[in-house]
C-alpha positions as CSV (number, residue, x, y, z in Angstrom):
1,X,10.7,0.2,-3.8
2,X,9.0,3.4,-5.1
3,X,7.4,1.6,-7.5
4,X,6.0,-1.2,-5.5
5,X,4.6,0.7,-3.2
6,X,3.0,3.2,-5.6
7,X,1.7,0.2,-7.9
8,X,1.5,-3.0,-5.9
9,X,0.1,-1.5,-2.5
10,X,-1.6,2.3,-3.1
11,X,-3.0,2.2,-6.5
12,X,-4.7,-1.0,-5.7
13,X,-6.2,0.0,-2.1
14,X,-7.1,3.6,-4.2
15,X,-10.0,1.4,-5.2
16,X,-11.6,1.3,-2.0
17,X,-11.2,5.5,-1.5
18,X,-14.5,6.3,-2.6
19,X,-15.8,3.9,0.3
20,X,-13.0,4.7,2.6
21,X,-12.9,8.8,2.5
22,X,-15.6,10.0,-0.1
23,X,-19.0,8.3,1.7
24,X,-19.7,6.3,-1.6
25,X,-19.9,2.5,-1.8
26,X,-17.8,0.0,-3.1
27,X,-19.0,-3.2,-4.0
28,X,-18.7,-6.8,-2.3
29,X,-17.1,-8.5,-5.1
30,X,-14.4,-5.3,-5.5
31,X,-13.4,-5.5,-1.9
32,X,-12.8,-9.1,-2.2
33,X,-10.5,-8.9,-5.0
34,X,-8.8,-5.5,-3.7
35,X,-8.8,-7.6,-0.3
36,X,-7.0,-10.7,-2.2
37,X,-4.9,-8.8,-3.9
38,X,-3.3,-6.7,-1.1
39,X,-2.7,-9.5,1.0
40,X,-0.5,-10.8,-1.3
41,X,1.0,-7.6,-2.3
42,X,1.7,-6.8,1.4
43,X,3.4,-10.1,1.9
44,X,5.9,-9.5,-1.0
45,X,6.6,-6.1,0.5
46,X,7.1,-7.7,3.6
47,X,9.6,-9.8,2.0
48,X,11.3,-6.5,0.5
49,X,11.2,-4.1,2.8
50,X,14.0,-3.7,5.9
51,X,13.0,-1.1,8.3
52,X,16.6,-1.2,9.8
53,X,15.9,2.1,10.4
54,X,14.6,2.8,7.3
55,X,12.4,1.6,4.4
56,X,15.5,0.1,2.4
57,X,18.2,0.3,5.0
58,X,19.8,2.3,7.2
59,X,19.4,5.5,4.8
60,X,16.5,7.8,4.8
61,X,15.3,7.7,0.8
62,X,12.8,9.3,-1.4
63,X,10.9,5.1,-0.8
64,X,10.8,6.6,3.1
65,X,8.6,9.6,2.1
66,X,6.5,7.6,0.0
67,X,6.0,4.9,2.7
68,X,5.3,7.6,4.6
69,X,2.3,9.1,3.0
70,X,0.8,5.9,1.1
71,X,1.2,3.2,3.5
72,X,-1.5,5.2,6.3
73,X,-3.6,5.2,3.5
74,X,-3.6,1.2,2.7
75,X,-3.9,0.8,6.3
């Protein structure tokens, strides 16, 4: 799980930083594909992911801290 989020979810949206938090731009066609490619990368980790409490069950892991701080930032 640490990997998918880190690869499949935060390194991708990291494209869109210097738009998102720097005050650079970030052209159409990259937001389309970083767009495209989320979306599908969010469904899979939909499709992973429990949240019953937790991330990946009902034990607090290292994939809860890195939900934690990289999963605000793809929002």
């Amino acid at each position: 799980m640490l990997t998918f989020i880190d690869l499949h979810l935060e390194l991708v949206a990291r494209e869109l930083y210097t738009q998102a938090f720097f005050g650079g731009t970030v052209s159409e066609s990259t937001q389309a594909r970083v767009r495209k490619q989320l979306e599908k990368n969010i469904a899979g980790f939909k499709r992973l992911v429990k949240f019953s409490p937790y991330v990946v069950g009902d034990s607090f892991t290292m994939a809860d801290i890195v939900a934690f701080n990289n999963l605000p930032l793809v929002g």
